[in-house]
N, C-alpha and C positions, 0 to 999 in steps of 0.2 A: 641891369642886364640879367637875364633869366637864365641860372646854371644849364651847362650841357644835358640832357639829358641819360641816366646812366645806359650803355649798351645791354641789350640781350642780346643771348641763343637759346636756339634749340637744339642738343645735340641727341640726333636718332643713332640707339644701340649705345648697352651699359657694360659692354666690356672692357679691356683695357685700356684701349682708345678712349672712346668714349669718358668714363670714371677718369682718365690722367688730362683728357683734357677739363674737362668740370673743373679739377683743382686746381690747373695751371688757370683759367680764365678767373676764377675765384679769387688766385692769390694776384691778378692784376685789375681787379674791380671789376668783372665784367660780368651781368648776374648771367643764368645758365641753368636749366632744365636738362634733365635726361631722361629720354621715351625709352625703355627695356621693351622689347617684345617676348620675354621670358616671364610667365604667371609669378615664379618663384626663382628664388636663388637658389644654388644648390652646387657643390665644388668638382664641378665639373674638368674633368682632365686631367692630364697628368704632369711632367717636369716640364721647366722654361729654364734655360742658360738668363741672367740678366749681367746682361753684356755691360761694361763699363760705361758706354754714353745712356744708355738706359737709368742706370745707376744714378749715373751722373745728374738726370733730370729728378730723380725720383728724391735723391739727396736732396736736393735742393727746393724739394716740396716741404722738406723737415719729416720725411717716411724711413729715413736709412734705421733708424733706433727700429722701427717694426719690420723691416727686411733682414734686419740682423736675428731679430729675435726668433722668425721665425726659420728661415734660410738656413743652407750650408755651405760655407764659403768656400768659394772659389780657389784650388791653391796650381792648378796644371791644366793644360790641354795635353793628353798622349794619341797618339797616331800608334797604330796596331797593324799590320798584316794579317790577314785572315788564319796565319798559324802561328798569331800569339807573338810576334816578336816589333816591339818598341821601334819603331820608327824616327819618331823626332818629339820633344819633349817641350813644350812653350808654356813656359813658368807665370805665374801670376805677374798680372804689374805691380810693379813696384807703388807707382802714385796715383791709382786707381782704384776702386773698388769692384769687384764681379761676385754673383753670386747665384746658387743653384738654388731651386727655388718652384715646389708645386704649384703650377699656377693656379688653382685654388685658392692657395692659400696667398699670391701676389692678388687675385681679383677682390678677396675676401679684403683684407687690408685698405684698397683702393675703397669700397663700398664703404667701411668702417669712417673713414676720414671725410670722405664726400655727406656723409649724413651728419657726421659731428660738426665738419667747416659749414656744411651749406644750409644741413637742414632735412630732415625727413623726408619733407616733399619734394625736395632734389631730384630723389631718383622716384621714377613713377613707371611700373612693373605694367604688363598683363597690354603694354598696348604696339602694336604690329602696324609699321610706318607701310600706308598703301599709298603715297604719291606726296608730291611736291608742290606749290607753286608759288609764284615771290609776283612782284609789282616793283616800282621805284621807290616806296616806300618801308617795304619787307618783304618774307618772307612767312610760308604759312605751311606747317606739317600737318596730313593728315594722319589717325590712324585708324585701326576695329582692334576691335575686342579680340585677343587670341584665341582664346577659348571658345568663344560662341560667334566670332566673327564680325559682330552687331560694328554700325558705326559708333565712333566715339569722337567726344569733343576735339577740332581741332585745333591746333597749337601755333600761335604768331608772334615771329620776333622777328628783330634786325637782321638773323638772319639763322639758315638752317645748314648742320653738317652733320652729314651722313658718316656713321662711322659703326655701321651696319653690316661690316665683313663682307664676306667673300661672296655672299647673296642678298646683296647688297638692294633696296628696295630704290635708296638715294639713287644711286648708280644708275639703274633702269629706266629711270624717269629720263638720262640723257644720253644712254646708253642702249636703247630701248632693242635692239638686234643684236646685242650680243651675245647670247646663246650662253649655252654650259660653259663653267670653268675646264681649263687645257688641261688633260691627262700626262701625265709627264711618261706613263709606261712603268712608272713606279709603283707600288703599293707598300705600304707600312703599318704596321704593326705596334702598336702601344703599350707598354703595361709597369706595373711600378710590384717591388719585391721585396721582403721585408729582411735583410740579412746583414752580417758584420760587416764593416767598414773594410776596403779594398786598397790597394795601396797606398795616397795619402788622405784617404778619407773624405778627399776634396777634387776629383780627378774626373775631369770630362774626356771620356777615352770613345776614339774613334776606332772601331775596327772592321776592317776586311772592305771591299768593294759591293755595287748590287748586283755585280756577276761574280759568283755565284749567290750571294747574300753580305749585309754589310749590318753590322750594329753600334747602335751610340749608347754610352751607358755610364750614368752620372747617381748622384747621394741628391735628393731633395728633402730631406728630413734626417735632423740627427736625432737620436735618442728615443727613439720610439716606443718601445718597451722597456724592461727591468733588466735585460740580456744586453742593453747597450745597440740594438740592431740600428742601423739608418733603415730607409725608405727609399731604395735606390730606382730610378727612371732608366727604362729603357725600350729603345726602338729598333724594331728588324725591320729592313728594308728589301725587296727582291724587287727584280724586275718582271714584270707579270702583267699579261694583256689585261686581263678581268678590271675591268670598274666596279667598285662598287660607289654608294653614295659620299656624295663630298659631305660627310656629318662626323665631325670630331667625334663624338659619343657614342659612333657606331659599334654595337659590340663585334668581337673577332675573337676567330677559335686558333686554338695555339696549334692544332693537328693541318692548320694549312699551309704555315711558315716553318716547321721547328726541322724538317728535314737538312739543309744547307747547314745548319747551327748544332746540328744534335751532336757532333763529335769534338767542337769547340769545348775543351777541356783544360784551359791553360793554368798553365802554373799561379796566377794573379787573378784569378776569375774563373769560375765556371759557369761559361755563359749558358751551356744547355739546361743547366739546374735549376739558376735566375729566372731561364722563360717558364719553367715546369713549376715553382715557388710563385707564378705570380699570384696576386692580390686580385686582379682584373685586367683586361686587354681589351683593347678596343683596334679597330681596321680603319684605315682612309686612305685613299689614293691620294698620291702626292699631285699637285693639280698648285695650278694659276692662273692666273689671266693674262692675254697679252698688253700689252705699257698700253696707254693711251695718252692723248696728247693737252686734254683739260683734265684737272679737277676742278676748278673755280667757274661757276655759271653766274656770274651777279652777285646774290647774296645768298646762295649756294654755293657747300663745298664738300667734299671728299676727304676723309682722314683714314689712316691708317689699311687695312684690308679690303675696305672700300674703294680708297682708291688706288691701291699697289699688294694685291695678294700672291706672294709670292709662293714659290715649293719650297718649304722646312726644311732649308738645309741652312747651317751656317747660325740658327738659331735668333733670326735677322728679322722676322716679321715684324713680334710683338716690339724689339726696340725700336725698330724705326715709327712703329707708331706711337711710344711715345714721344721720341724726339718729332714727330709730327703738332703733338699737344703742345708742345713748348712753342713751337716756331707760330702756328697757328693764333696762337694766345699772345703772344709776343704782337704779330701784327694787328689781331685787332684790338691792343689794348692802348695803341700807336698814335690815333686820333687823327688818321687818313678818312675817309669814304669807306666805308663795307667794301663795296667792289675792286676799292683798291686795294685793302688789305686783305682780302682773300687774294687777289693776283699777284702779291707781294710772296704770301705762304706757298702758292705753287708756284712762283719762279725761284724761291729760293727751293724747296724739296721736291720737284717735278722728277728733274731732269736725272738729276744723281740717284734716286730712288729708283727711277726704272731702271737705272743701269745694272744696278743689286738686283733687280725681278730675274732679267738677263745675265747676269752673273751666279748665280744662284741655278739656273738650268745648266750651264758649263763647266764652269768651275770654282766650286764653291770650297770651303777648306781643305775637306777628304778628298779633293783633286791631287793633293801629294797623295796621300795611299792608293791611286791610283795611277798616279805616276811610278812608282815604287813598281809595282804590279807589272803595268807596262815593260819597264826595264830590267826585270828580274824574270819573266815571261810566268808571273805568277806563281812562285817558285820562292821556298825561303829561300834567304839568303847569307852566306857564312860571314859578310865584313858588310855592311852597310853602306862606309866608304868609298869602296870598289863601284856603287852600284850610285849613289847620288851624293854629293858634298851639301855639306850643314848647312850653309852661306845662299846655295840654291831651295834648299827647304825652305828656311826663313822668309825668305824674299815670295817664296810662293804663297805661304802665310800673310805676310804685312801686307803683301798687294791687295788681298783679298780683305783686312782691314783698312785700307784708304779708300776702298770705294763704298766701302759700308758705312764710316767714318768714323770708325773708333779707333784711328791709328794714334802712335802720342800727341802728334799735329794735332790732331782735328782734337784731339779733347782738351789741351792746353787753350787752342781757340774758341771753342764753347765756353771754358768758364772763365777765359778772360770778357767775351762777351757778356755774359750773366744774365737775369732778367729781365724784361722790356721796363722802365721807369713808370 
């Protein structure tokens, strides 16, 4: 009898999708190609929160020794009212790991492992996916030449996922009317800052609301000079008609947001000085897509931003794609039919993932500091007590991890499940 034949894909776009899925299909036999449409690498961006079920998958690639090495660990969540005063404090897990972390320097890593596990010619740069098309047989990527456009050889496997972001080429192919990413009414502001460690050194603090302005501001770098300084990430948020382009890397001028911020002067932080100290800053409209109702076309599929690009709140994208690479890899590593195992990957992550797209527009964690707001009519407050109980904080918190699924449940369940056999 004549061995199975081993699976391929083709997976378009080398970001963090992409690169975590290569590993995970790698470490269940399943060979795998990656079409970048970027000429060159280059560490682009600035901080990523990586969330414990992120973690969790990343661990269990055998990357946590290079997350630690280069990362800042995770030790609080604090919630802030916009004049500086502590809200609610959500301590590290205990049997967990999280950790802050330039995503640079998390994409860097990924690259690092996929070319040592897979192979140089693993990742293949310079080529821009312009269409799809499959048979009962496979599956076939085209692409051109970034640079000069020119056509280039196209690529045929078992099958093809798109994991191509938020402009999504996969996408379009079955999505073909669905216009611009949704403008949320948000705009944000990026930038990273080189200065001493801030309360525990380790603290993802959330402050103020986006009326009148609201900031998230974490350490993704320890140790960076002789001074001892971190590399601290942080984001201004306002509410502002203007669009500009949905491009991560857009530069942005500090003299358009720093007004709302300029008198933020707290005893723990000086946030007007951080934005005025930065390194670099970049602009993006905070923007989605609405849910849809396939990723899985036969032996075509959707991963990550592709196919669920959410608004950056809640720090939810990058992990749910990669828990998308695990579940993805998991079914087709399964020894169902392609077609089935793609419809296996999006019945099991469809449904719950759009729900985070939509939860992420409403109420995403800094929904307390807005409820705080709310009932304080924006106005500090002398007792905290007086104004909202611990026990209803909390709850507004873990709700927002149960649908995301990093709650204890769900990660006790993940790694009792573990990897596909």
């Amino acid at each position: 009898m004549q061995p199975e034949q081993q699976r391929e894909a083709v997976i378009v776009g080398g970001g963090i999708a992409g690169l975590t899925l290569a590993l995970c299909l790698h470490e269940r036999g399943v060979r795998c190609q990656v079409y970048e449409s970027a000429p060159e690498l280059r560490p682009l961006g600035v901080g990523i929160s990586l969330l414990p079920h992120g973690t969790q998958v990343l661990a269990g690639l055998g990357l946590l020794g290079e997350v630690q090495r280069r990362a800042v660990a995770f030790r609080e969540s604090c919630f802030f009212n916009r004049f500086g005063q502590l809200i609610h404090r959500d301590p590290a897990p205990e049997d967990w790991r999280q950790f802050l972390i330039h995503r640079g320097d998390l994409h860097e890593l990924l690259v690092d492992a996929v070319r040592q596990r897979l192979g140089a010619e693993a990742l293949v740069l310079g080529h821009t996916c312009t269409g799809v098309e499959q048979d009962a047989d496979g599956a076939t990527a085209q692409f051109a030449d970034t640079v000069s456009g020119a056509a280039l050889p196209e690529r045929r496997a078992d099958a093809v996922i798109g994991c191509d972001g938020i402009h999504s080429r996969v996408r379009r192919a079955f999505y073909p009317d669905e216009g611009e990413p949704v403008f949320s009414g948000v705009n944000m502001w990026r930038g990273v800052t080189r200065r001493q460690p801030f309360l525990s050194g380790g603290s993802h603090c959330r402050v103020g609301t986006v009326d009148p302005g609201k900031m998230v501001v974490y350490p993704i770098r320890d140790d960076v000079d002789e001074a001892g300084n971190q590399l601290v990430n942080w984001v201004a948020e306002i509410r502002d008609p203007h669009r500009g382009e949905v491009d991560w890397s857009a530069p942005g001028r500090i003299a358009d947001f720093i007004e709302p911020f300029a008198s933020w002067r707290f005893e723990w932080l000086d946030v007007a000085q951080l934005i005025e100290d930065a390194d670099v800053v970049y602009e993006y409209p905070m923007s989605d897509r609405d849910p849809v109702d396939r990723w899985a076309f036969e032996r075509v599929a959707l991963a990550g931003d592709a196919a669920h690009p959410m608004i950056p709140r809640g720090s939810n994208g990058a992990m749910q794609a990669i828990v998308d690479a695990r579940v993805l890899a998991d079914a087709l590593a399964g020894g169902t039919p392609i077609t089935d195992a793609l419809r296996a990957y999006e019945d099991e992550r469809l449904e719950r993932v759009n729900a985070i797209v939509l939860r992420n527009r409403t109420q995403p964690p800094d929904f307390l500091i807005e409820e705080v707001a709310r009932l304080t009519g924006d106005r500090p407050f002398e007792r905290l007590e007086d104004v909202i109980g611990a026990d209803e904080m909390q709850e507004l918190l873990d709700g927002y991890k149960r649908v995301a699924g990093y709650s204890g449940a769900a990660l006790d369940a993940a790694a009792r499940r573990g990897p596909a056999a």
